[in-house]
N, C-alpha and C positions, 0 to 999 in steps of 0.2 A: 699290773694293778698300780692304781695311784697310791705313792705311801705318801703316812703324814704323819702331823709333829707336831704331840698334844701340847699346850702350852698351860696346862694347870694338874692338873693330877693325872698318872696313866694308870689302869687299871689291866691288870692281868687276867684277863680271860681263859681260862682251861677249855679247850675246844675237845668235844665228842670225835668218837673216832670216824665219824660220821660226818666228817664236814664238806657241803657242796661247795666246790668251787670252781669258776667259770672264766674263760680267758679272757683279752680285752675285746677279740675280735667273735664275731660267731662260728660255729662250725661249717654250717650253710647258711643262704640267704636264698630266696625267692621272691618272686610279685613286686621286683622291684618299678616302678613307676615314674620319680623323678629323675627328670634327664636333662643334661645343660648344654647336651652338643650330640653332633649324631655324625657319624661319614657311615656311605653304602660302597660296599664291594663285593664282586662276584656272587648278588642276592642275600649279602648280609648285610646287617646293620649294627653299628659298632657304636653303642650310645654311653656317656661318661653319665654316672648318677653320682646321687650323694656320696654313697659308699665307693665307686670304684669303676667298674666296665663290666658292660651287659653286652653279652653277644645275642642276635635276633636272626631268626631264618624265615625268609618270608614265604608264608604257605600260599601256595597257588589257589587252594582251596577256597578258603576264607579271604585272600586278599589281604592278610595280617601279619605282622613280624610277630613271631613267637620265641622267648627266649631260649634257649640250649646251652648257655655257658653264662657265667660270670667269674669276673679276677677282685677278688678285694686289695684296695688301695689303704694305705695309712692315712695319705691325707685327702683330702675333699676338691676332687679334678672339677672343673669349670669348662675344660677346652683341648682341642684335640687335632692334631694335625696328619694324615695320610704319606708316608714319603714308601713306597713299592710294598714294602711285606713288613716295614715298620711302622704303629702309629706310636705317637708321639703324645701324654696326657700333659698336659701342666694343669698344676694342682695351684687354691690360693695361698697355699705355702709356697711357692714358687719355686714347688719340686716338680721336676718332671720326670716321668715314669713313660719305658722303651717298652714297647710289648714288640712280641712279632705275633705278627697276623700271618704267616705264609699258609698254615695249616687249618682254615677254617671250618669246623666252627672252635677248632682247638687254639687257644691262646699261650703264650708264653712270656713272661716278665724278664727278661732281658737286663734290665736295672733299673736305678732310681738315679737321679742327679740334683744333688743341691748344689746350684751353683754359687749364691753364697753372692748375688747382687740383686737390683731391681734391672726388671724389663720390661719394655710394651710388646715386644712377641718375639719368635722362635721358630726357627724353619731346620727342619733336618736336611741332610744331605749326602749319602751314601756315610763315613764315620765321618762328617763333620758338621758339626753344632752351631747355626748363626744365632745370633742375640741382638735384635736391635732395644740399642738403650740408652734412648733418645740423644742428647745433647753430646752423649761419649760415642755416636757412631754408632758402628757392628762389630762386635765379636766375635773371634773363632774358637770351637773350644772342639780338641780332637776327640773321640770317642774311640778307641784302642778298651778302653774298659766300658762301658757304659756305667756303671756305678763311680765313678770316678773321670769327668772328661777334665782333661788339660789345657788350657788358657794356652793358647798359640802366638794370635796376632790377632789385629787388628783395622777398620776402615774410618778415617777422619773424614774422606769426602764430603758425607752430608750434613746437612746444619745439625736438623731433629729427625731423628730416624724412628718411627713407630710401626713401621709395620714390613715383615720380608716374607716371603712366598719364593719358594721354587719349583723348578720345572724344567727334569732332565740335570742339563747338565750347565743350568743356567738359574740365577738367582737375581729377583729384583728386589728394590728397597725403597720404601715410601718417606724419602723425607718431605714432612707435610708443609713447609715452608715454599718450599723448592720444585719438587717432583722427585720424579722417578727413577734412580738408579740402577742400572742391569750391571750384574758381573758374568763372569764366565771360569766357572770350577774348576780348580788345577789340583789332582792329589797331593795331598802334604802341602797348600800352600791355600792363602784367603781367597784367592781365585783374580784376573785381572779384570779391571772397569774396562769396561765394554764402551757405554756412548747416557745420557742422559734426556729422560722427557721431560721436557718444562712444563710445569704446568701455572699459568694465569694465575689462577685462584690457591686460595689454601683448603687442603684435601683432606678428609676423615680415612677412606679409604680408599683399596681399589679392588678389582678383582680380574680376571684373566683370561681371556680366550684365543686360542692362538698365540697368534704373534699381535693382537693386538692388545688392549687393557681397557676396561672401563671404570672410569675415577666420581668416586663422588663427593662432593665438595663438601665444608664443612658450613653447617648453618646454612646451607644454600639449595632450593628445591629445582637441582640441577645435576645433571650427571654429564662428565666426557668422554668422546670415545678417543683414544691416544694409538698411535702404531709406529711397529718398529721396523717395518717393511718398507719405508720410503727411505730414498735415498741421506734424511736426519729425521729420527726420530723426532716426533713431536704430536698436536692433536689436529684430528681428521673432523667431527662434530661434536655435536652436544644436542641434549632433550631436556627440555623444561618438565618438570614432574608438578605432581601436583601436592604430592608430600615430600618430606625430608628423608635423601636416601639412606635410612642407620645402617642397613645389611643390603648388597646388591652380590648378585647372585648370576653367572654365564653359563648355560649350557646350549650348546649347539647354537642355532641362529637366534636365543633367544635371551631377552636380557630382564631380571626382575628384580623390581626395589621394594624394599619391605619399609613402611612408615607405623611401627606398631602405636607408636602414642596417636597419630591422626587416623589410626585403624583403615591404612592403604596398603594393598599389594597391587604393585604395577607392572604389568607382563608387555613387553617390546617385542616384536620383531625386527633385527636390525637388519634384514633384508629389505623390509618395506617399512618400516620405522609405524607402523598400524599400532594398537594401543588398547591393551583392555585392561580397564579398571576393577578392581576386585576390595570386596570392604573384609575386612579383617575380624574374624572373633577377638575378644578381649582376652582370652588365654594365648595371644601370642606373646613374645618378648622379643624386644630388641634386642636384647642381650645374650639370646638362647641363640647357639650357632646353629643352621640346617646345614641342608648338603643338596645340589641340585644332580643328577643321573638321568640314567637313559635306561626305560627298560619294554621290555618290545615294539621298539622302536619307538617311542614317548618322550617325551620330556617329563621329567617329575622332581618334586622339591618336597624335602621330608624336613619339618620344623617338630619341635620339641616345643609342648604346652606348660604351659606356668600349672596348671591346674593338674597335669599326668597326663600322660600318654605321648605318642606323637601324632600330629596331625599330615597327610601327603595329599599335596595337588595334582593333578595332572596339565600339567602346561599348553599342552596341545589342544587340549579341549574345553580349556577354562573359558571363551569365549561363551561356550553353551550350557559350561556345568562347572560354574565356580567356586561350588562348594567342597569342602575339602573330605575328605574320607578318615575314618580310626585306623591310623596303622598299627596300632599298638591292642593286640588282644586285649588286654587286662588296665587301662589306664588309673584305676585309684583313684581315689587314695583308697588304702585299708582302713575298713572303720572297726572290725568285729575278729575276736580269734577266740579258739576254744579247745583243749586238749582233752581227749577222753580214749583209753582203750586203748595206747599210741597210735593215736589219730588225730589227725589234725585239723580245726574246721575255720576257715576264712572267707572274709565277705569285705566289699567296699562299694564306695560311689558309682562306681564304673564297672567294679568286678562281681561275678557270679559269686553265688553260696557255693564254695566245693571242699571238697572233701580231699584230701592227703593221708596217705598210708605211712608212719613213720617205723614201722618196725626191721625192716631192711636197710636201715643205714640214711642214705638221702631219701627224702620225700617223695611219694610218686603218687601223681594223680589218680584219685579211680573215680571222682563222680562230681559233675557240676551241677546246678541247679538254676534252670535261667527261668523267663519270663514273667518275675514278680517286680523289677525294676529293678532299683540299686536297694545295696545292703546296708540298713544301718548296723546301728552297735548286737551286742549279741550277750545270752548268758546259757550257764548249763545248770541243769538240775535234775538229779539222780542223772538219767539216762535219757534225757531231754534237752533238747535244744534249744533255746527260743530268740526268734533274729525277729529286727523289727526292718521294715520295707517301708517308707517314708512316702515312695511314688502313689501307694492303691491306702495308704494309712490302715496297715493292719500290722499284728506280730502273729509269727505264724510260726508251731511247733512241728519240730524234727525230732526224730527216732535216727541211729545206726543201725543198719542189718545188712548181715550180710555184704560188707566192704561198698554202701549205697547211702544215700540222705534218704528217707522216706517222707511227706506231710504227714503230718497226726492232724493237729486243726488250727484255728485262727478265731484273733479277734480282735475287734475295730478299736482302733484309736481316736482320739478328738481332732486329731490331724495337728495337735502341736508336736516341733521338733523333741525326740526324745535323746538325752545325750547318754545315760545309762540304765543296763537292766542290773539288779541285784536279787540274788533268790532269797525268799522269808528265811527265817531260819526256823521259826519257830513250828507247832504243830496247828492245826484250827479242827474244826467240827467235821464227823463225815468223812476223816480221813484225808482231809481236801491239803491242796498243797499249794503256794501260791508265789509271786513275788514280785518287785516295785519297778514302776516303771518311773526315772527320775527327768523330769521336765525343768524347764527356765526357773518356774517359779511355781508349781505344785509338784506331788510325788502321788500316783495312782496305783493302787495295790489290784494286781489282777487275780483272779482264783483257777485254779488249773484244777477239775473233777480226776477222780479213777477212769472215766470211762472217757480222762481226757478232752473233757468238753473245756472252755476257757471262756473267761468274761471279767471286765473291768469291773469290781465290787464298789471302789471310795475314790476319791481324792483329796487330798490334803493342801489346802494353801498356801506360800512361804510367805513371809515379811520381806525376801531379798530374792536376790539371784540364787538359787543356789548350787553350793560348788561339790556338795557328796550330800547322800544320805543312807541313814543303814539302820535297822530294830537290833536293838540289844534288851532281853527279856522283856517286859511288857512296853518298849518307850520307841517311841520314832524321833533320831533325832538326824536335824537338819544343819546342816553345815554352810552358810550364805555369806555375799559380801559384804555381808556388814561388821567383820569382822566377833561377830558371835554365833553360838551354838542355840539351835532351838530344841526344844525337847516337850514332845508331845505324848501322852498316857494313850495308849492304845489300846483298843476294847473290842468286843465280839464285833465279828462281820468286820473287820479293819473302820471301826469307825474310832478318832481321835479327837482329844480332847486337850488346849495350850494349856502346857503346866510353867516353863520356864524358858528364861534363856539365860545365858551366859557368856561373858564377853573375855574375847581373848585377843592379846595382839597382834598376831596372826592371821591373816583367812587362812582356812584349813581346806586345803583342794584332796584329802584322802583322808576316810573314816576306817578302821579297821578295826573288827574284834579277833583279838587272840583267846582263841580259846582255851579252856583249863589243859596242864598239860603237864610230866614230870617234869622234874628240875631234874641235876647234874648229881646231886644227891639220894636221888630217888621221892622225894616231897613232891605232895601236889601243888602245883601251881594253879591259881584262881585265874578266872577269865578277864581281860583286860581289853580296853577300848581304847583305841591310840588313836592319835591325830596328826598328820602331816600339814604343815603351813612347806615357807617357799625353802628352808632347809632347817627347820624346827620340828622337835618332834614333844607332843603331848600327852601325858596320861589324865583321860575324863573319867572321873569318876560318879556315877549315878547312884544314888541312893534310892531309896524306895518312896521316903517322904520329904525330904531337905534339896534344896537347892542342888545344881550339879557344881562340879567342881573341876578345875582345869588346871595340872600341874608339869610344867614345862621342864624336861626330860633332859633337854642340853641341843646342843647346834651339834648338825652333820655337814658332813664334805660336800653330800645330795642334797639335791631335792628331790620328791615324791609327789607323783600324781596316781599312781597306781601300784594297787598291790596284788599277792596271790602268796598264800600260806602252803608248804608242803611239809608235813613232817613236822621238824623241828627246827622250822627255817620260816623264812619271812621275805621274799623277793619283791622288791621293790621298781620301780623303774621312775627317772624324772628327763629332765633338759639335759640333766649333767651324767645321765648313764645309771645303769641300775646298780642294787643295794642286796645284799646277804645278811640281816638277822638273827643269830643265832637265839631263840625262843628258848632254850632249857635257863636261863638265867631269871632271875629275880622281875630284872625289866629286861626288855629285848637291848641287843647289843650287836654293833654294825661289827660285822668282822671280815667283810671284801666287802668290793665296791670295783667299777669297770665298766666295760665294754659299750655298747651304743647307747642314747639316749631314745629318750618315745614316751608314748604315754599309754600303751597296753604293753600287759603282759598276763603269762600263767603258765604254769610247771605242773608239772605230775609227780615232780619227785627225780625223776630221770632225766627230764628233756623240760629246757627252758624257754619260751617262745617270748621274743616279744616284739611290736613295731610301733613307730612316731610316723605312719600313715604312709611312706614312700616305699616301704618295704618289711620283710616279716625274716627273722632274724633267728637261728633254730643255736643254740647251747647245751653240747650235753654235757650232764654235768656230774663229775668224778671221784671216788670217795680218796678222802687223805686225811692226816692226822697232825697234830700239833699245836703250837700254842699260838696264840695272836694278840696283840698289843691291838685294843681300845682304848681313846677317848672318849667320855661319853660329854663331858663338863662344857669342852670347846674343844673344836679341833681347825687347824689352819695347816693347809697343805706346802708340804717342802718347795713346791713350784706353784708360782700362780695361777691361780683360776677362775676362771667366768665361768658366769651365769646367764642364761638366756635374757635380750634384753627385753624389760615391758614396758609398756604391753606391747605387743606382737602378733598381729596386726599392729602399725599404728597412725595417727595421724593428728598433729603436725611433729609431736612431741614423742621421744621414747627414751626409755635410764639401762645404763648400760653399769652394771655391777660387777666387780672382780676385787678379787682379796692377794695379797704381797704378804709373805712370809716375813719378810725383812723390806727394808728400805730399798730402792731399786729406780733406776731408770728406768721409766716406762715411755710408749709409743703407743696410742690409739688413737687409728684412723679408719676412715670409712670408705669401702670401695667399692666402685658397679661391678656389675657380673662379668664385665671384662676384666677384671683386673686393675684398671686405672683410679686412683688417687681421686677421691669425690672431696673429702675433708678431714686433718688434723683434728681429733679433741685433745688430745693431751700430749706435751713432748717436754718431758722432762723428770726430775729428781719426784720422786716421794713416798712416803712412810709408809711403813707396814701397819695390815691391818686395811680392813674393809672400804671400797672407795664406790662411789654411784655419778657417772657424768652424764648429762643429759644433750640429746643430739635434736634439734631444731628441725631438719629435715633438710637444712642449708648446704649448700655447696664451702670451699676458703677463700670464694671471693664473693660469699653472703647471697647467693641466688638461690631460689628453691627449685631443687632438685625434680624430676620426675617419679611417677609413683612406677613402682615398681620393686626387684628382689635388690638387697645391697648387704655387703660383708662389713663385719666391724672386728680390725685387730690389732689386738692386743701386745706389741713386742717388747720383753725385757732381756735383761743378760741368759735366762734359763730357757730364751725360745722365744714361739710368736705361736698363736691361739687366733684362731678365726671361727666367726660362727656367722649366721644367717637371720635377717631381718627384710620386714617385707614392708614398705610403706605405700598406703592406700590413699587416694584423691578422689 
């Protein structure tokens, strides 16, 4: 867990013997969806996501990779390299993590290496570790340990070395100045230079086939083919492309250039150099690595979707069907989760309503529910389910029975997007039971009968966007970007009436009521309405006749976008990872904090689920006792820390927030999904205490960048911190 270091009053907290607490990492993950690189072997698929490594086994059935394993990572892999029953992750820590793969679909971690420089890439080689890094050549670094390789020696040959690939018992090197370097592997030693391909032009990359190579130039919509089969190395042709080759791709006689931003994939045959054009969906990235294989005699290229999932081509046939297939059973995002009975119930864009049995340990499938389209958000109530389906605009109630989803009934929406459901709390007439469906800029209260029947009764209009809404005794109150609370007197049949608002500096993206509840003493405690801004926390107090009122509670380490109460706890989750509450106190009081960020969650008490849309993240969570040291006033963390940057989406513009304990040399910069160096913002000395720099979209030599995913980090003396921004065109 993160500690920290109150800088104005600490408060001692006596913690119940009953305290849940959760570790950084989860116990399991599932339905994980975003992937940044993918390699195929022996009908597996080995894809690096946020979290770590997804192993895939592809069913004959369905024509789908379906997951069977995953390895959690510490830090956040990007890319991936294949050398025999090793693969190889680097992370944008520029840790790289040794799995062996010989035992599929079993994995095994092998070790972690920080090596503790910068690099434009990494090729394994039986135990020896090359590093090209650029202007210093290539590095050897032994691996006798894997958690620990050894700086050996050294190659000055090339000018700017960016890119090395091996194969067998041979290794090439791309200095992109120059060309192309071959060596020849010697155990216990950097291996000898072999002979050199010139290349003309300055080259982005290359990629491999045979003994020969095909190079793609840089800024140039041109590719070469180069060989090392004539009597001097050197290049045999070249093809005119019609887009810019970012990722080129060899399998068998067949050669393809991927141009995501002019949305081209261009398939060659170098046999007869013929040519089919194929336009690209907009969830492709240049940046996302595929992997091209051969599987019943085919050619195929499996890419990894900006949006989830993977997408595969077939090569051979793209001539006549250049449309691409879902390789990925479940692509996401997750939009809905829900705990009942230990059971577990998940829905997303792409993925079915199903159902998880959690009472034996890991989760196990027992029920899906398909052809209502994709799944929006989702709530429970008593022993009810209610998912909303955006495709046919209806929400449609589920029962459990019997280890099954079952329908109960449905009812139509206006077909605007809805981003949350919330159940009434309250009682109405008739026994009826009901609860809110929360839109852009109105909230619609539906009525659910006994016999089950269901219908949209009201709508409510906002003044703003709004960011939460929730009923606390007779009042509806709306939570908008306008940086105030509105509050409406709610009356028979959910018809309302504007009584007030109230203005906070804040937008409050989470409403919460704590219900009444003992205190530590044995005392009732009254019910209370809390409010989350971006790491502020609020106590609103509503009166019956007087204005409402807004009292700011003190700064957390988090932020909060969602909540779920168990017991005497208060589970939180934001950008920066979820929150533990301890509710028997006066006010609620943060007393852990850790593990993923997201912005759903919900516990039972037992089992803590939560996901940020790429994956659904399970914690169980275990009783212990003792005291805990709260800040409630201010709190600033021992190590520095960021904050998601916003907005997020952005465009052109975005603020990138992080807080220094003390004074500190800082470094932030901005890098593409490869890894490479896009823009400096900050390199140098300064003060502790809260900073916001804002990023242009600019490259450091003032040109604007293309839209797409890019990292921003963070380095001081305590580390380096990277997170994820998406800019849109």
């Amino acid at each position: 867990m993160r500690a920290s270091v109150a800088i104005l009053v600490f408060i001692l907290l006596t913690v119940s013997p009953t305290q849940a607490e959760f570790p950084n990492y989860p116990d399991y993950s599932l339905l994980w969806n975003s992937f940044s690189s993918v390699r195929v072997t022996n009908g597996y698929a080995l894809a690096t996501t946020d979290f770590g490594l997804l192993v895939m086994e592809y069913n004959t059935v369905n024509e789908q990779y379906e997951p069977v394993r995953h390895l959690e990572l510490e830090t956040q892999p990007f890319t991936s390299k294949l050398d025999g029953n090793v693969l190889s992750i680097r992370s944008y820590a520029d840790i790289i993590y040794f799995v062996d793969v010989s035992h599929l679909p079993q994995v095994n971690l092998l070790g972690q290496a920080n090596i503790g420089c910068d690099f434009y890439d990494f090729t394994l080689s039986g135990q020896n570790l090359y590093l090209a890094v650029g202007f210093e050549g290539v590095k050897r670094y032994e691996l006798t340990d894997y958690n620990e390789p050894q700086y050996r020696d050294s190659s000055m040959i090339g000018i700017h070395c960016t890119q090395i690939e091996s194969e067998g018992n041979r290794f090439l090197v791309l200095d992109n100045y120059n060309g192309i370097l071959r060596y020849k592997t010697k155990p216990g030693k950097f291996g000898d230079f072999l002979d050199w391909l010139w290349i003309p032009r300055r080259a982005h990359s290359f990629s491999q086939s045979g003994s020969s190579v095909v190079i793609a130039l840089e800024n140039e919509q041109k590719v070469y083919f180069g060989s090392y089969a004539q009597p001097q190395p050197g290049i045999t042709d070249s093809v005119q492309l019609l887009g810019l080759p970012h990722r080129v791709f060899c399998i068998d006689t067949l050669l393809v250039s991927l141009d995501p931003e002019a949305g081209l994939m261009e398939v060659f045959s170098t046999n007869s150099l013929s040519e089919w054009v194929v336009v690209l969906p907009e969830y492709v990235s240049e940046y996302f690595d595929g992997d091209a294989f051969v599987r019943n005699h085919d050619s195929h290229l499996l890419l990894p979707n900006t949006s989830g999932g993977l997408s595969e081509y077939n090569l051979d046939r793209i001539w006549f069907d250049p449309a691409p297939s879902d390789a990925y059973a479940r692509a996401g995002p997750v939009a809905g989760i829900c705990l009942h009975n230990e059971h577990l119930i998940t829905g997303g864009g792409s993925n079915p309503l199903e159902l998880f049995d959690l009472s034996n340990g890991d989760p196990v499938r027992n029920a899906s529910i398909t052809g209502f389209g994709s799944v929006g958000v989702m709530t429970k109530m008593d022993s009810l389910f209610f998912v909303v389906y955006p495709d046919i605009e209806r929400i449609l109630s589920f029962t459990l029975s019997q280890d099954s989803l079952w329908p109960v009934n449905s009812a139509t929406t206006d077909g605007s997007a809805i981003s949350a459901l919330r159940p009434y709390p309250g009682e109405t007439d008739e026994s009826l039971s009901a609860f809110l469906a929360i839109k852009e800029s109105a909230v619609d209260f539906y009525i659910v009968a006994p016999e089950s029947d269901m219908w949209r009764a009201s709508s409510t209009d906002a003044f703003g966007t709004i960011l939460d809404a929730i009923v606390v005794d007779s009042f509806l109150v709306l939570s908008t970007d306008r940086h105030q609370l509105d509050v409406y007197q709610l009356y028979e049949h959910f018809g309302t009436e504007f009584r007030w608002n109230v203005g906070c500096y804040d937008n409050l993206n989470c409403l919460v009521e704590i219900p009444a509840r003992l205190s530590t003493m044995g005392d009732t405690l009254p019910n209370m309405l809390l409010g989350f801004g971006s790491r502020d926390m609020f106590k609103i107090t509503l009166p019956p006749e007087t204005s409402p009122s807004v009292e700011h509670l003190g700064v957390l380490p988090i932020d909060v976008t969602s909540a779920s109460i168990a017991g005497d706890r208060l589970y939180t989750i934001g950008s920066l990872g979820l929150g533990v509450f301890d509710l028997s106190t006066t006010e609620p009081a943060l007393v852990n904090y850790g593990g993923y960020g997201g912005n759903l969650v919900a516990c039972d008490g037992t089992t803590l689920v939560t996901s940020g849309g790429t994956a659904v993240h399970l914690y169980a969570l275990e009783d212990s006792s003792g005291e805990t040291y709260v800040e409630i006033t201010q709190l600033i963390p021992e190590n520095p820390y960021f904050l998601q940057n916003y907005p997020n989406p952005f465009n052109p513009l975005t603020n990138i927030e992080y807080t220094l304990s003390s004074p500190a040399r800082v470094r932030l910069e901005v890098l593409n999904i490869l890894g490479q160096h896009v823009a400096t913002l900050v390199d140098g000395l300064q003060a502790q205490g809260e900073h916001v720099v804002e990023w242009n979209g600019n490259s450091s030599n003032g040109r604007h960048v293309t839209s797409g995913v890019y990292f921003y980090r963070l380095t001081t003396p305590e580390g380096s911190t990277t997170r994820k921004m998406t800019l849109l065109k």
